[in-house]
Structures are given as C-alpha cells and as structure tokens.
Backbone as ProteinMPNN parsed JSONL, in Angstrom:
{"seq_chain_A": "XXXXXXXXXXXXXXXXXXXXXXXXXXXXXXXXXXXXXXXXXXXXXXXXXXXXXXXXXXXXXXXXXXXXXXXXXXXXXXXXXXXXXXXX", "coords_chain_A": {"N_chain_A": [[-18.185, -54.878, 104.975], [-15.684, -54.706, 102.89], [-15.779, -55.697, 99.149], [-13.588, -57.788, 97.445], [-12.12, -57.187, 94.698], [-12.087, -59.452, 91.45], [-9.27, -61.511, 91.135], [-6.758, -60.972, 88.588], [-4.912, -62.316, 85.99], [-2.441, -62.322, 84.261], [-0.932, -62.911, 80.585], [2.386, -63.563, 78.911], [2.341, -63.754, 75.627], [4.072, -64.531, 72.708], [3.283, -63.323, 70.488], [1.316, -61.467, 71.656], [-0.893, -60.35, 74.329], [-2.287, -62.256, 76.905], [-5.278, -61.982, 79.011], [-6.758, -62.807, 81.649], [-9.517, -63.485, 83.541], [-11.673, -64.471, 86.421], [-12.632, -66.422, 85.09], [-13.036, -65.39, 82.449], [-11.55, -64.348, 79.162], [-9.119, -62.522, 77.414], [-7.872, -61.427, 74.597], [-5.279, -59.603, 73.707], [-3.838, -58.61, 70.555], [-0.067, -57.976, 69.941], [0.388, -54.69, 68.429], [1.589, -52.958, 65.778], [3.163, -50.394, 66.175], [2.727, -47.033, 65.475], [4.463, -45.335, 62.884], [5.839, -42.833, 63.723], [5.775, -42.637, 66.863], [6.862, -41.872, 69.472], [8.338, -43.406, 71.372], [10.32, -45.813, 72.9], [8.872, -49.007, 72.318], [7.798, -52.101, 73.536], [5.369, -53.941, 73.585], [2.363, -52.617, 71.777], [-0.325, -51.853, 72.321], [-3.973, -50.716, 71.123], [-6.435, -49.114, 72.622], [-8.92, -48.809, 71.722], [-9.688, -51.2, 70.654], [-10.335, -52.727, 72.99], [-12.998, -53.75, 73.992], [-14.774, -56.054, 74.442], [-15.285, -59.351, 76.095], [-13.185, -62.506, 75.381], [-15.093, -65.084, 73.082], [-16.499, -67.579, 75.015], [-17.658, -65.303, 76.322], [-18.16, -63.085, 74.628], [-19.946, -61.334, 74.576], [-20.319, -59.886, 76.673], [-19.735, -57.214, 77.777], [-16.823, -54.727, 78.367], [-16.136, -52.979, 81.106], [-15.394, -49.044, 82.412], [-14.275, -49.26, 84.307], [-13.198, -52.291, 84.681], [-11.485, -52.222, 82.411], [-9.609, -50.446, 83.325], [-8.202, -51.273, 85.766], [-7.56, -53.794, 84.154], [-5.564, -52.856, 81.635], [-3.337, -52.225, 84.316], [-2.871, -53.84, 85.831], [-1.818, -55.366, 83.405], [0.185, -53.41, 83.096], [2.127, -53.581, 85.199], [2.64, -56.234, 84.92], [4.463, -56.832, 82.774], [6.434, -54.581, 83.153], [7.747, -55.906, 85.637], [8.851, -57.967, 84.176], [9.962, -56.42, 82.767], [9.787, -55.49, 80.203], [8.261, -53.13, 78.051], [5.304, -51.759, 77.646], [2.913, -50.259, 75.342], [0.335, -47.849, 75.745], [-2.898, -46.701, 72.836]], "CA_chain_A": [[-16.992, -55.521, 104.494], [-15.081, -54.465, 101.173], [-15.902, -57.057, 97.998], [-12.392, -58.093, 97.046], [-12.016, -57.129, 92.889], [-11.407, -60.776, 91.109], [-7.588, -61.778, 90.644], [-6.204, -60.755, 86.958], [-3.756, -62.805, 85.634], [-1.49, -61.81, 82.717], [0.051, -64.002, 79.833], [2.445, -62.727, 77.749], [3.494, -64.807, 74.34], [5.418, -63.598, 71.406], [2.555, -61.619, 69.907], [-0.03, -61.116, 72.031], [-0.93, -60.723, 75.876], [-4.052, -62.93, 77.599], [-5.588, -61.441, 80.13], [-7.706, -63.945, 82.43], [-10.094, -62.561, 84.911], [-12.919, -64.664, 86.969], [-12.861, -67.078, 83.969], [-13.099, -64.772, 81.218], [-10.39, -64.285, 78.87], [-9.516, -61.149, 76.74], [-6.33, -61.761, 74.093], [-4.736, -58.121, 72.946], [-2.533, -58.545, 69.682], [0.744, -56.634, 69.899], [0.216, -54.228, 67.182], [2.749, -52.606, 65.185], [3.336, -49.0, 66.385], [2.773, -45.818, 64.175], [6.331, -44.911, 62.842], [5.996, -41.706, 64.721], [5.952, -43.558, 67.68], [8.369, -41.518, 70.158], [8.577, -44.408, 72.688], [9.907, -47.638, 72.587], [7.804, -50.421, 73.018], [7.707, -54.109, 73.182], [4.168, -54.182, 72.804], [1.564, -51.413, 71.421], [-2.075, -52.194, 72.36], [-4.926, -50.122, 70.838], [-7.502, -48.892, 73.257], [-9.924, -48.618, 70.412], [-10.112, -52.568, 70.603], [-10.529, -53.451, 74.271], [-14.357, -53.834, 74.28], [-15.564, -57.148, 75.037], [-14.372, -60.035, 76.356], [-12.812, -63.573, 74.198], [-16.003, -66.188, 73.592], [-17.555, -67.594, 75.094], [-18.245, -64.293, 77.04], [-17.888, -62.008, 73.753], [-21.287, -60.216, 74.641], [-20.18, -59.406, 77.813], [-18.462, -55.676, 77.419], [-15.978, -54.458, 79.601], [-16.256, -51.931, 81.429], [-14.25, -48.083, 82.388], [-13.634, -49.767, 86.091], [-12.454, -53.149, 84.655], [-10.467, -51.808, 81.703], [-8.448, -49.387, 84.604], [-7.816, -52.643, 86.421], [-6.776, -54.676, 82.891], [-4.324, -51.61, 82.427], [-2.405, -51.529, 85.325], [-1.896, -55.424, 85.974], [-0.449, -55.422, 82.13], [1.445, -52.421, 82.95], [2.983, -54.12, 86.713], [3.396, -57.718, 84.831], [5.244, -56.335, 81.88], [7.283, -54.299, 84.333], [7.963, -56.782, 86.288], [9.451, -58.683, 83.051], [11.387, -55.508, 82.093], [9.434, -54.768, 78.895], [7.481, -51.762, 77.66], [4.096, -51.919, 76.78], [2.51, -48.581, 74.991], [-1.651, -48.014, 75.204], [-2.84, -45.821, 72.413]], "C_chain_A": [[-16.855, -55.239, 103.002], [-15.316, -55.771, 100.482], [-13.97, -56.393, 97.714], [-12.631, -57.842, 95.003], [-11.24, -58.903, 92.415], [-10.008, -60.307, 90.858], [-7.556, -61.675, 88.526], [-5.099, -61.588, 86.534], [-3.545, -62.322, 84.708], [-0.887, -62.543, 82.396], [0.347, -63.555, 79.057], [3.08, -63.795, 76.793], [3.786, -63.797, 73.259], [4.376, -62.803, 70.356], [1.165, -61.553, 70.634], [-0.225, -60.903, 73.816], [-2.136, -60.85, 76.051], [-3.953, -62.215, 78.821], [-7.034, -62.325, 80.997], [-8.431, -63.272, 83.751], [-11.588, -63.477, 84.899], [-13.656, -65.588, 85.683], [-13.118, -66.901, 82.929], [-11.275, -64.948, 80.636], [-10.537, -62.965, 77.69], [-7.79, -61.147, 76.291], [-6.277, -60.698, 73.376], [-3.669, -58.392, 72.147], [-1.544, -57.08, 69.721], [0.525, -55.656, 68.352], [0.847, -53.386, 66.732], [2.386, -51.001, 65.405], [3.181, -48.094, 65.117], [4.336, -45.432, 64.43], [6.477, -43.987, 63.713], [6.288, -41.825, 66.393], [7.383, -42.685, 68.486], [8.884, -42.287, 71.011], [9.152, -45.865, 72.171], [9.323, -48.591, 73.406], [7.557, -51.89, 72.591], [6.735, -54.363, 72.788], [3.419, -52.786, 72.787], [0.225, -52.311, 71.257], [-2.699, -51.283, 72.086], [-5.874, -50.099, 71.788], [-9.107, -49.362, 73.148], [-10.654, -50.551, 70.594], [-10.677, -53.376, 71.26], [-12.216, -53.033, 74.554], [-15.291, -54.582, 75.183], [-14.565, -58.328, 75.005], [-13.69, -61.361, 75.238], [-14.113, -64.312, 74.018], [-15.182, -66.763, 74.108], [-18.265, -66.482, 75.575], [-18.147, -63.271, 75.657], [-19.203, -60.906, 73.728], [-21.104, -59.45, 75.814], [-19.15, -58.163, 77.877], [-17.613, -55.361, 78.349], [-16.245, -53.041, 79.835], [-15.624, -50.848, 81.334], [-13.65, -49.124, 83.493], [-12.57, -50.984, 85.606], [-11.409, -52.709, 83.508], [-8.947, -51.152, 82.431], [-8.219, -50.406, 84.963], [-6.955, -53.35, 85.428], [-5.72, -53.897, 82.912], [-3.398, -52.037, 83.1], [-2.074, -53.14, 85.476], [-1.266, -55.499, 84.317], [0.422, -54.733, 82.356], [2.561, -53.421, 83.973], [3.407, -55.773, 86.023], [4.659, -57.383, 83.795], [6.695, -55.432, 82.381], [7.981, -55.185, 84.538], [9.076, -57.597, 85.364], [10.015, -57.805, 82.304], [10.868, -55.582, 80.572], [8.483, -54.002, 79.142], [6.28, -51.964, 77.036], [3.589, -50.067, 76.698], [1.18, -48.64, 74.875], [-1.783, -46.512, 74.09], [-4.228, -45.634, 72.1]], "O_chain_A": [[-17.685, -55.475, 102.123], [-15.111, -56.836, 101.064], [-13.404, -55.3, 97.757], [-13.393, -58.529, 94.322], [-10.218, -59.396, 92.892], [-9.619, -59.192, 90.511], [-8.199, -62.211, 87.623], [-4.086, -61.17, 87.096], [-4.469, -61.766, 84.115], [-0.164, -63.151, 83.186], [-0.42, -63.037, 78.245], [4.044, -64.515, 77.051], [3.693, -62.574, 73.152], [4.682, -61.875, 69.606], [0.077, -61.598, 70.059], [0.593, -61.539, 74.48], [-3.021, -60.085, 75.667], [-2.962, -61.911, 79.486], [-8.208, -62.204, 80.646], [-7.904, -62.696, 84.703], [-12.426, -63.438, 83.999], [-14.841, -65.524, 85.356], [-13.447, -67.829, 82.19], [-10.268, -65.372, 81.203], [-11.582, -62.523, 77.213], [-6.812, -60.985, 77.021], [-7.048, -60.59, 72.423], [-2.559, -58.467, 72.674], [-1.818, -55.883, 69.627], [0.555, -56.227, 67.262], [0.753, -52.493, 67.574], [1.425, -50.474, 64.845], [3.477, -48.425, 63.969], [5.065, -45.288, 65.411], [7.288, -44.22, 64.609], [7.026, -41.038, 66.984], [8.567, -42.823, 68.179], [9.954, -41.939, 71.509], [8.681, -46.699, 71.398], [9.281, -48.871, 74.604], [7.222, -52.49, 71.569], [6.68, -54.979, 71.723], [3.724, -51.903, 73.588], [-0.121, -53.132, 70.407], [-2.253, -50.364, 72.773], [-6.35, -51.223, 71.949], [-9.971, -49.88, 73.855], [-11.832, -50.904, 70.628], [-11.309, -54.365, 70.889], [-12.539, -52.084, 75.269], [-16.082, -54.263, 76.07], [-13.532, -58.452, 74.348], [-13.763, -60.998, 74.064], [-14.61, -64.272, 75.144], [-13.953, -66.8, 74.057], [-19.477, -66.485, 75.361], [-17.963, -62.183, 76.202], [-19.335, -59.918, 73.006], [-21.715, -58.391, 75.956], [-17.931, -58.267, 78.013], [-17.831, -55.963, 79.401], [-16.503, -52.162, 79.013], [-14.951, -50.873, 80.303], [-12.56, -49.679, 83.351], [-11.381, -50.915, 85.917], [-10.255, -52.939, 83.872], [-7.754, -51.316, 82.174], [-7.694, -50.87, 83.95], [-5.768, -53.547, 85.687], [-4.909, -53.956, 83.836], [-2.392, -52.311, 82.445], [-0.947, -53.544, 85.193], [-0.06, -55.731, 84.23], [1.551, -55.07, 81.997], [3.612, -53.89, 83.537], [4.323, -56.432, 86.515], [5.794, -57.724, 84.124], [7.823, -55.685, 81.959], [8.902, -55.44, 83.761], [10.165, -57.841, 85.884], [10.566, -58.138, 81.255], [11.75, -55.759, 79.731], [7.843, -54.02, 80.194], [6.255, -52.349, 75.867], [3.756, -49.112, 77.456], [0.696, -49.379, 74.018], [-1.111, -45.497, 74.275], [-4.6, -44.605, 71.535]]}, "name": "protein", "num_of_chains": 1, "seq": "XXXXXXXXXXXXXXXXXXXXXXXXXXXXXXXXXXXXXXXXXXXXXXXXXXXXXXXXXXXXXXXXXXXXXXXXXXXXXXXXXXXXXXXX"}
C-alpha cells in the first residue's frame, strides 16, 4: 500500500505566503523582483531561501522531494486565486 504524502496547505497574506505541512510551517516573503524581471508577478520567491522549516522545526531542512511538492501547491493555490507567483 502507497504512504499518502501529508496535506500542504497554502496561506497567502499581503506580503508573504505560509506554507503548513504535517504541523510545520515555512513563511516565504514576497520579494521584490529584479527590474529585469520579464514576467509579471504578484509574488517573487527566492529559491536560495527555502531551506528549513519556521521554529520550532528550524533544524529540520527541507528536502528536493518536499520543496517539488511546496512548489506546485503554491503554484495550483495561487492559480487558483488568479495571481502569478515567480520562483527564482
């Protein structure tokens, strides 16, 4: 029998999006695009940043597997809510 991957939730507020997973939490500030920037985007998250999770878990790193997972539910909630998020 397949293990089920925990549920992700996504929260987006006016500068930042939480990301809640299996009682962790992991808060990405929108961060102001490089002018060059050919896209528009509501929010611009840095890659560079997404390491470890919020404390109390802040020792606990994230993984490639769960990062691909974080990803794609920001991309499908943001969607979903008809804004643009940019990873860089």
């Amino acid at each position: 029998m397949a293990r089920r991957s925990p549920a992700i939730d996504i929260e987006i507020t006016e500068g930042a999006i939480r990301v809640i997973c299996s009682g962790r939490v992991l808060t990405l500030p929108n961060e102001t695009p490089p002018a060059d920037l050919d896209e528009e985007a509501d929010f611009f998250i840095r890659l560079d940043d997404i390491e470890h999770w919020d404390a109390p878990h802040a020792e606990e790193p994230i993984d490639v597997g769960e990062l691909q997972k974080i990803l794609e539910a920001i991309e499908d909630k943001l969607e979903a809510s008809g804004l643009i998020v940019v990873f860089d």
